[in-house]
C-alpha positions as CSV (number, residue, x, y, z in Angstrom):
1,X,7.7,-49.7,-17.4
2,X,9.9,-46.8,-16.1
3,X,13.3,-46.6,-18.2
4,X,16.4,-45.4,-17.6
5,X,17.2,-42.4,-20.1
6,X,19.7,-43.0,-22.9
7,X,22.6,-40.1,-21.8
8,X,24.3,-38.7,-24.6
9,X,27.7,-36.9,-24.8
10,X,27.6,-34.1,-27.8
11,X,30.9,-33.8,-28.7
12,X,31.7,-30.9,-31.0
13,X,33.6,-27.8,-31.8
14,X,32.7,-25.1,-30.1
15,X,34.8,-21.9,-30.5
16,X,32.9,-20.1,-33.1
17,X,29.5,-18.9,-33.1
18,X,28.9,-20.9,-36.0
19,X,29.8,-24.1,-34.2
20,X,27.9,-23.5,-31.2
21,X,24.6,-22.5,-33.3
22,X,24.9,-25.8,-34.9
23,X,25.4,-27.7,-31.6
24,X,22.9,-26.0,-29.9
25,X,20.4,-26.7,-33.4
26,X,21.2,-30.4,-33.6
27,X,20.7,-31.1,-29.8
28,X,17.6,-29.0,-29.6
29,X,16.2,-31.2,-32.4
30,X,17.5,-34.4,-30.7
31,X,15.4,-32.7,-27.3
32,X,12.8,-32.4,-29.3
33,X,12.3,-35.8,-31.0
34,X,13.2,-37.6,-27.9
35,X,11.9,-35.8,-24.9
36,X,11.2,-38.7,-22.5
37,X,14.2,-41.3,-24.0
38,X,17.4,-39.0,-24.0
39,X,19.4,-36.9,-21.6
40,X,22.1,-35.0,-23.7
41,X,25.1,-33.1,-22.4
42,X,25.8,-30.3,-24.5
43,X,29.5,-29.1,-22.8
44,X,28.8,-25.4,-24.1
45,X,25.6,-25.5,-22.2
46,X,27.7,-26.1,-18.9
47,X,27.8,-23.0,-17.5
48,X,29.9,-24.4,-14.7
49,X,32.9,-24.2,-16.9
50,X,31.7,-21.9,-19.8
51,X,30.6,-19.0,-17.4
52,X,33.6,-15.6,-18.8
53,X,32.4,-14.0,-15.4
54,X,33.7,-16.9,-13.5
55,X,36.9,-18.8,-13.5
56,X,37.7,-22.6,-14.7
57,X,41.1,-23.2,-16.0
58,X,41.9,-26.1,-18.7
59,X,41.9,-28.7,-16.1
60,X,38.8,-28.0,-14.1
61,X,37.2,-28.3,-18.0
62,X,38.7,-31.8,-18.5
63,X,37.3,-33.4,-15.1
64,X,33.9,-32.2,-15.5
65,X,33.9,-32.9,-19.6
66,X,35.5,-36.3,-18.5
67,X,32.6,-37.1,-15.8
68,X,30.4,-36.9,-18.0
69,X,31.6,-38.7,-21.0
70,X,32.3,-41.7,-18.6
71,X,29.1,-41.8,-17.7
72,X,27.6,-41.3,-21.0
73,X,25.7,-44.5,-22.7
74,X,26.3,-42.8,-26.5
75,X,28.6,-40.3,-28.0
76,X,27.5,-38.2,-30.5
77,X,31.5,-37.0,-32.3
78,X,30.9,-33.8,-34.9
79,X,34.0,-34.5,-36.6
C-alpha cells in the first residue's frame, strides 16, 4: 500500500542560535524516527526566504510560510 506522507509544519522560534539548534535537533530526530511516514517543513531550512545573500521582505516570508502551513496535515507549535 503506497501512502500519502503525513506533512508537518514546525513552528518555532527561530532568531537565536539557540532556537534554531533546537529546531533543527528536534526535526532531525522526527526525520530520523519516521523516514518513510513524514515530510516536515522546517521554515529556517527554507533557504528561499532565509538566504542574507538574497532578498525576501516580511511579506514574501508570510506567503511562502502560509503555503505551506495550509497545506500541512499537523502542526508541530514550540510555544
Amino acid at each position: 500500500m503506497n501512502r500519502k506522507k503525513l506533512k508537518i509544519y514546525f513552528a518555532s522560534p527561530l532568531f537565536t542560535d539557540m532556537e534554531r539548534d533546537y529546531n533543527k535537533n528536534v526535526v532531525d530526530k522526527i526525520r530520523f524516527l519516521f523516514p518513510n511516514a513524514v515530510d516536515v517543513y522546517l521554515p529556517q531550512e527554507n533557504e528561499a526566504i532565509n538566504d542574507k545573500t538574497g532578498y525576501a521582505d516580511s511579506q514574501m516570508i508570510a506567503i511562502a510560510d502560509t503555503k505551506e502551513l495550509l497545506d500541512a496535515d499537523l502542526v508541530i507549535a514550540v510555544l
